[in-house]
BAFI-217850 format. One line per 10 residues: number of its first residue (from 1); their letters; for each residue x, y, z of C-alpha. Coordinates in pm, 1 decimal. Layout:
BEGIN
NUM	A	X/Y/Z | ...
% end
This chain:
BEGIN
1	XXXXXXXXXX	-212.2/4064.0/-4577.9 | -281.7/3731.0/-4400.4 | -654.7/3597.3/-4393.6 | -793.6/3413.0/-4132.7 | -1031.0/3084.2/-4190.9 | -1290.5/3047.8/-3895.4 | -1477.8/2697.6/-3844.2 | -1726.8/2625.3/-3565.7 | -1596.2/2552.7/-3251.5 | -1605.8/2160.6/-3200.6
11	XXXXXXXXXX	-1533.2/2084.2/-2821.0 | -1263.4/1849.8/-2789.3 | -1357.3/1525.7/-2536.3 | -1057.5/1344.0/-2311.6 | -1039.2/1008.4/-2341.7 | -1296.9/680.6/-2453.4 | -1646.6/747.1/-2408.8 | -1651.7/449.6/-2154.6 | -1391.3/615.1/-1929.2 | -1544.5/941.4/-1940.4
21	XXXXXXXXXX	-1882.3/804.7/-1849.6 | -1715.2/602.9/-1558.8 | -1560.6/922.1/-1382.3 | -1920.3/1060.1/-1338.4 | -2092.8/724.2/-1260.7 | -1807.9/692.1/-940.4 | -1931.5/1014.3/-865.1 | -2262.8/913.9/-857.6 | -2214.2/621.6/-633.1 | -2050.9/844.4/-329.5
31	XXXXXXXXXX	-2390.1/1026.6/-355.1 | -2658.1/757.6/-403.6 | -2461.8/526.7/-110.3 | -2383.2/231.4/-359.9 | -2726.0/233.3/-515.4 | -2613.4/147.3/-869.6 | -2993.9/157.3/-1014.9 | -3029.7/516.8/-896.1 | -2696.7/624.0/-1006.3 | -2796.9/476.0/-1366.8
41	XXXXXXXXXX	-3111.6/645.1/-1341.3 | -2957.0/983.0/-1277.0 | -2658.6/916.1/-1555.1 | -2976.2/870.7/-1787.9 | -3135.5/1136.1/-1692.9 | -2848.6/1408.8/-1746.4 | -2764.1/1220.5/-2053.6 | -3117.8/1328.5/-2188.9 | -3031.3/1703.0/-2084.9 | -2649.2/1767.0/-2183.2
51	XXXXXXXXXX	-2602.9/1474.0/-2380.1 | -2379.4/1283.8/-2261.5 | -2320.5/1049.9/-2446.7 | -2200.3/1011.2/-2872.9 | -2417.0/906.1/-3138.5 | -2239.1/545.8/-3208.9 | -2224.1/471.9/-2793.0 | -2521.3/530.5/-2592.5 | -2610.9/428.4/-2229.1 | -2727.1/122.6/-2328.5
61	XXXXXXXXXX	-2373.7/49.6/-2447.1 | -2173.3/173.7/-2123.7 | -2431.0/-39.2/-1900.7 | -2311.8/-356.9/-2084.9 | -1940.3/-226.1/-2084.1 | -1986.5/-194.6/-1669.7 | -2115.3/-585.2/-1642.7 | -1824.0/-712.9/-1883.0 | -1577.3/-536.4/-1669.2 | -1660.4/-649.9/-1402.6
71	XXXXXXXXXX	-1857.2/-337.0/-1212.1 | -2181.1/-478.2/-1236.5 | -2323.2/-780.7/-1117.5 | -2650.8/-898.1/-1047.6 | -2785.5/-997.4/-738.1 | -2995.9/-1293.0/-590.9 | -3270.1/-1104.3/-598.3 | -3233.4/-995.8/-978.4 | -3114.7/-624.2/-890.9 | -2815.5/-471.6/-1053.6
81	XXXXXXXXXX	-2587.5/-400.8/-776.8 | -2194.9/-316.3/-792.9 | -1912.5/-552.9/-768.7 | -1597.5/-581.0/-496.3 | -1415.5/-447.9/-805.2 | -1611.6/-119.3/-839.6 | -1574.3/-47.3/-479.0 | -1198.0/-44.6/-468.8 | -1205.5/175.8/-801.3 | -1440.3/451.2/-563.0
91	XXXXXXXXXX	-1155.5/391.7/-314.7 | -898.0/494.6/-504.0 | -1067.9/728.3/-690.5 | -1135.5/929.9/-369.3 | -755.3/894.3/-284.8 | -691.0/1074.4/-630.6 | -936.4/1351.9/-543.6 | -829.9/1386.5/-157.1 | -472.7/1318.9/-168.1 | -327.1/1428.8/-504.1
101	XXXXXXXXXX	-141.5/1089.1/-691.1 | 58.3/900.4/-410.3 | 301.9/612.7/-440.2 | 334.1/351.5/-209.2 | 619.5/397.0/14.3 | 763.4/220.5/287.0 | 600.3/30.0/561.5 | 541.9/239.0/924.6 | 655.9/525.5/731.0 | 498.4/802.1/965.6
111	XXXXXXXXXX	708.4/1101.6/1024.2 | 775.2/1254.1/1360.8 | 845.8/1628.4/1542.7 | 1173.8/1485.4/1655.8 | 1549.0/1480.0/1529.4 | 1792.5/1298.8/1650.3 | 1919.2/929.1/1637.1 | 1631.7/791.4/1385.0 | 1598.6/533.6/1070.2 | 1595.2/793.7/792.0
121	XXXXXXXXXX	1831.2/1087.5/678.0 | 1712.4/1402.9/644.3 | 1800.4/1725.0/453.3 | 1869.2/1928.4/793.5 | 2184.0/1982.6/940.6 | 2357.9/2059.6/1285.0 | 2661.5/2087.2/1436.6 | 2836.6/1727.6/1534.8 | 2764.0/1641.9/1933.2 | 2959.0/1397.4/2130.3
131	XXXXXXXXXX	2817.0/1027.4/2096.2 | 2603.1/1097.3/1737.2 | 2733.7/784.1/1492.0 | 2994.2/845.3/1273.3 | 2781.1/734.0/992.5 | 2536.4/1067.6/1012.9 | 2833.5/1260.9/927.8 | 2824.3/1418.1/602.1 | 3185.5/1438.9/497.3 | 3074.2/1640.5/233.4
141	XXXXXXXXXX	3009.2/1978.6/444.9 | 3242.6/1896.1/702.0 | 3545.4/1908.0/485.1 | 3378.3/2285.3/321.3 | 3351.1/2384.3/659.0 | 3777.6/2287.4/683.1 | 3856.0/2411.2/385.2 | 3723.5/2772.9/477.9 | 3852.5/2727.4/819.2 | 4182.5/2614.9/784.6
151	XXXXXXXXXX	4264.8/2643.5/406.0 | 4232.9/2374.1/104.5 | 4627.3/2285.2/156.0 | 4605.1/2247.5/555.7 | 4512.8/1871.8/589.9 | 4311.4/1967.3/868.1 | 3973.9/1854.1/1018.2 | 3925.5/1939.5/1385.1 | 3552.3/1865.2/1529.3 | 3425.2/2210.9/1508.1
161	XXXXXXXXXX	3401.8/2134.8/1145.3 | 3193.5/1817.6/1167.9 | 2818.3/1855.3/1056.7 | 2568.8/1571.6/1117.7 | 2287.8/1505.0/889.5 | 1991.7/1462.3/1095.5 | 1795.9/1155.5/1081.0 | 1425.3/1123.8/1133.3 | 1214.1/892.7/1326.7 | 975.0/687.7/1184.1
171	XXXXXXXXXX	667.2/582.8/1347.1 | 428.3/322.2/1312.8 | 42.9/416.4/1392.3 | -296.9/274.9/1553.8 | -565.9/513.1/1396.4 | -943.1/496.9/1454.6 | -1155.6/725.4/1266.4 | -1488.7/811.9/1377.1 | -1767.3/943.7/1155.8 | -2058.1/1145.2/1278.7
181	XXXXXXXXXX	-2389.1/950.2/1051.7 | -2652.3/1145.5/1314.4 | -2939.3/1322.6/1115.4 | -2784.8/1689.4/1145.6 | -2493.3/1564.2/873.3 | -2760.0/1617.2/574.6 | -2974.9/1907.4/780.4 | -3026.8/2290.3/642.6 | -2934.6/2129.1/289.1 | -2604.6/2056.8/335.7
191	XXXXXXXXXX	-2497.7/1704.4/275.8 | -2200.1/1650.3/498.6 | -2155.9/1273.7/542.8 | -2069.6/1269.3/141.8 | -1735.9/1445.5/182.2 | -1678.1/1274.1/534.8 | -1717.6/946.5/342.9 | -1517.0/1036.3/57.0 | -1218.7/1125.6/329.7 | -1257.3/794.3/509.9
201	XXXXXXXXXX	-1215.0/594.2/166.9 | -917.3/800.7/57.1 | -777.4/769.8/439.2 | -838.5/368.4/402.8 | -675.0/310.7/50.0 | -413.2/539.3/179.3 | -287.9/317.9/478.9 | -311.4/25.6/258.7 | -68.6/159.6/-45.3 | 151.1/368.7/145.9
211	XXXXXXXXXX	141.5/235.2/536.9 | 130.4/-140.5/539.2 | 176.2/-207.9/909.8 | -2.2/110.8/1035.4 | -417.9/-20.8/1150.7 | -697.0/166.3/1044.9 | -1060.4/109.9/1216.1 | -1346.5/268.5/1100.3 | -1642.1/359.5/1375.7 | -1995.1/505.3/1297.7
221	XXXXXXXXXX	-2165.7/656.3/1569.4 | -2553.6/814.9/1613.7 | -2779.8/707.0/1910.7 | -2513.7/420.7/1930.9 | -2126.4/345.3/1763.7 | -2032.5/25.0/1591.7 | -1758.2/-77.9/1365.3 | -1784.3/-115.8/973.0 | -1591.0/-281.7/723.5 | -1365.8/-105.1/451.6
231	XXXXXXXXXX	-1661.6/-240.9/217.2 | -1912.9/-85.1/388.1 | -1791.0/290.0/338.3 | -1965.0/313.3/21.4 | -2251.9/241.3/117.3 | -2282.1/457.9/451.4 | -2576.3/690.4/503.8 | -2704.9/933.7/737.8 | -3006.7/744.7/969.8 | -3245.3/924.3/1182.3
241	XXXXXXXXXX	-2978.9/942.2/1451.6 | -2882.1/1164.7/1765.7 | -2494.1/1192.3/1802.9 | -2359.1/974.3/2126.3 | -2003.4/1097.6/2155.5 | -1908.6/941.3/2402.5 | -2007.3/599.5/2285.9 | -1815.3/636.1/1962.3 | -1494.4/746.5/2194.5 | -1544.7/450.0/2423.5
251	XXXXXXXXXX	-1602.7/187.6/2121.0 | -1260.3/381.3/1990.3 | -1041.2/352.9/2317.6 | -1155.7/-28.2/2325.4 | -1070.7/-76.2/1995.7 | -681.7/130.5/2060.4 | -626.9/-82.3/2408.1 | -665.5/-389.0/2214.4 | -361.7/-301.6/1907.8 | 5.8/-358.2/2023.1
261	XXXXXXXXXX	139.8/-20.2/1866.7 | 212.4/243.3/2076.3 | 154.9/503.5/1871.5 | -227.9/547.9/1858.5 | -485.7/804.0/1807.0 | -859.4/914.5/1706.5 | -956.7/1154.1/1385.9 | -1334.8/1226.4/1473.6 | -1527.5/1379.8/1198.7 | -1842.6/1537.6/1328.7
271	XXXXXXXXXX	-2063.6/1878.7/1306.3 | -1952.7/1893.9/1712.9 | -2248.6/1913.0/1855.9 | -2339.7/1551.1/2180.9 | -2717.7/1491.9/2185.7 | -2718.2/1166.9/2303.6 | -2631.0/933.5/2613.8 | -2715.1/573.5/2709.0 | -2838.9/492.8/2987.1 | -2872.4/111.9/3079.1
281	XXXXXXXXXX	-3140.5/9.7/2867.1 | -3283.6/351.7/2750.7 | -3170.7/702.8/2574.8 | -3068.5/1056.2/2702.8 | -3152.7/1281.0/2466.6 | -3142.5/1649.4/2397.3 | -3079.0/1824.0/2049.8 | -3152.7/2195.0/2183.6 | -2849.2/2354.2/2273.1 | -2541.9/2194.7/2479.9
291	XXXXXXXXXX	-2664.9/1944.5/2756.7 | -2465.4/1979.4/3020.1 | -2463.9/1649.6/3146.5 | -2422.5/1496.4/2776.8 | -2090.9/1745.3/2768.2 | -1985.8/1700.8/3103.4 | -1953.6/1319.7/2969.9 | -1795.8/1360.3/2640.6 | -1532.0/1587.0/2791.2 | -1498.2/1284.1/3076.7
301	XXXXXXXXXX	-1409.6/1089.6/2752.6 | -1178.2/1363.6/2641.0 | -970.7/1371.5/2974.4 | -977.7/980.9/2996.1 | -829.2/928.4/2647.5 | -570.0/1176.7/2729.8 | -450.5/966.6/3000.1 | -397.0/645.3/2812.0 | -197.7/847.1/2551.5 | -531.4/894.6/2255.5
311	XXXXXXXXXX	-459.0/1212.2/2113.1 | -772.7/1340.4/1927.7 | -783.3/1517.8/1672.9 | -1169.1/1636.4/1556.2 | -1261.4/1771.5/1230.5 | -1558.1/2017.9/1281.2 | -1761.5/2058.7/987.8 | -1986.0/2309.3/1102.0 | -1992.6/2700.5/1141.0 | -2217.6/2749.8/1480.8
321	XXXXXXXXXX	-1971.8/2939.9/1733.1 | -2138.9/2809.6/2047.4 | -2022.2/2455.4/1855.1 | -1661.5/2549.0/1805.6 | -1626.3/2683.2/2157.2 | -1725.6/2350.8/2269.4 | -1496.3/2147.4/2056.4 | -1228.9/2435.5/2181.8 | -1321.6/2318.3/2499.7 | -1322.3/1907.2/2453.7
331	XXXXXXXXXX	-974.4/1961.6/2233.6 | -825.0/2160.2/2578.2 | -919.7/1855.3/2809.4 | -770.7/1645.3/2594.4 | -470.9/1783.5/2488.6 | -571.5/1713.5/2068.4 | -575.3/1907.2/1761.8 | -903.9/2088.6/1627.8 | -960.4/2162.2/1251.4 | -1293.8/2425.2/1213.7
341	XXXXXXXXXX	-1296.5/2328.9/861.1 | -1552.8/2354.1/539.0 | -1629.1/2069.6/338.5 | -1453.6/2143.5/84.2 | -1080.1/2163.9/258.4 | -1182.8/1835.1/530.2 | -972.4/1574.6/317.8 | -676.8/1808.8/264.5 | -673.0/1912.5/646.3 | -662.6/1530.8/768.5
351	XXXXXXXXXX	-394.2/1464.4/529.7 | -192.7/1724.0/635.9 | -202.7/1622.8/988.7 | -224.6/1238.2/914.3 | 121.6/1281.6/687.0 | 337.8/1559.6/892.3 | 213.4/1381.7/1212.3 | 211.1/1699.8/1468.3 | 45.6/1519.3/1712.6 | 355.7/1422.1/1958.6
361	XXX	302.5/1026.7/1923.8 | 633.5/952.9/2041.7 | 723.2/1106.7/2380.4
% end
């Protein structure tokens, strides 16, 4: 008979103490907007409750470890704040989460819905067609396709038995991606503009690793829109806002008129529901229910991007059906795409329709 020896159970960590503490203090960040000091805080205080940390490196340690590598700095005023460094870590970081592990590939590498005379082969095939280039014929098949035809001995290739290798387009791409920061992203207790960030991040190292020449611009938009920085995104918040559509659309199409590309288009991210107009020097407002004259606007927007070529495509991040029928309605007039999403599946949704590119850029 064999006996068995049973020990306690010792849970087995992953990796240096410093790199595991790291992973949650990123996490942190997206939630505390940036605010080092309350990240910290938090880190502390779970470290007190599930222990965190090992007996020979404590908090104390990993703090120090942060300002020698460069993620901490302090400010003017004293505070501990993080470093240029530490924000393109929670970039790619977020790229990891969103977008699974990427490599960078070649520059305007978008794909396109068509085949036909393009830059890149393909694995599809088709029969040959007068005036495709010799070099798209794969000899390969098209002597199989003799061999069965005509026998191995024959010597014969007639053009029935050509077969092209299609080739696909590539495009480069003018994207603007607007993010809804009105109050109703964090309402009911559900904290929206955390994810939404976390996709614009990933979205931004993205372009940068893997699509060189394509543009990415970034627009908030509440009672107003305005541009930010790829260094601002971890620091974006939610302010006491109503949501002005149709401001962030007509800060987007300004932005798209002014890029040279072509190929252009708007991701919105937003719980769908227009509040907000300006009017001169004052507000329209209205948060109960659908305004008409707020939507009749916004879809305005809709229909006027549509005719310059702006595709939309919005990213509705809440449940309300009166919502979605509207978004139905403003993704009609415009001729877009519409993703009624949850939080969790927003970044793998864009993706999907950011990398496959369904959205007929190239007519």
């Amino acid at each position: 008979m064999f006996g068995f020896l049973f020990t306690a159970y010792t849970p087995q960590t992953k990796g240096q103490p410093f790199d595991r503490l790291m992973d949650l203090f990123r996490e942190l960040l997206m939630y505390t907007a940036g605010d080092a000091a309350e990240a910290l805080n938090w880190m502390n205080e779970l470290d007190r409750q599930h222990k965190l940390t090992e007996p020979g490196y404590g908090m104390g340690d990993f703090i120090e470890d942060l300002k020698t590598r460069g993620y901490l700095k302090e400010d003017e005023e004293g505070s501990i704040v993080i470093t240029p460094k530490t924000e393109q870590t929670m970039r790619r970081d977020a790229l990891e989460k969103v977008f699974g592990k990427l490599k960078k590939g070649k520059q305007g590498n978008h794909k396109t819905t068509f085949a036909g005379t393009g830059e890149e082969l393909s694995a599809d095939m088709r029969a040959y067609q007068f005036g495709d280039a010799t070099d798209s014929i794969s000899m390969t098949e098209s002597l199989r396709n003799s061999h069965i035809r005509h026998g191995i001995d024959s010597g014969t290739i007639t053009e029935d038995d050509l077969v092209v290798r299609e080739k696909e387009h590539k495009s480069q791409t003018s994207t603007v991606l607007m993010i809804d920061i009105s109050h109703s992203m964090i309402l009911y207790g559900e904290d929206r503009i955390t994810p939404a960030k976390r996709v614009a991040m990933a979205l931004a190292e993205l372009v940068k690793l893997k699509y060189p020449k394509d543009t990415l611009d970034i627009i908030v938009f509440g009672n107003d829109a305005w541009e930010i920085s790829l260094k601002e995104l971890p620091y974006l918040q939610v302010g006491p806002y109503h949501t002005n559509t149709v401001a962030g659309l007509e800060l987007a199409m300004d932005i798209l008129r002014r890029r040279k590309n072509p190929n252009k288009q708007i991701f919105m991210i937003t719980d769908g529901k227009p509040t907000c107009l300006k009017e001169g020097g004052s507000y329209y407002k209205n948060s109960f229910g659908l305004d008409r004259k707020i939507v009749n606007q916004t879809l305005n927007m809709a229909a006027a991007c549509k005719r310059i070529k702006i595709p939309i495509t919005t990213f509705m991040i809440a449940r309300d059906p009166f919502l979605q029928q509207f978004v139905h309605e403003f993704t009609e007039v415009n001729g877009g795409r519409a993703f009624y999403t949850s939080l969790k599946g927003l970044g793998e949704y864009l993706f999907e329709d950011f990398e496959k590119n369904k959205r007929r850029l190239i007519r």
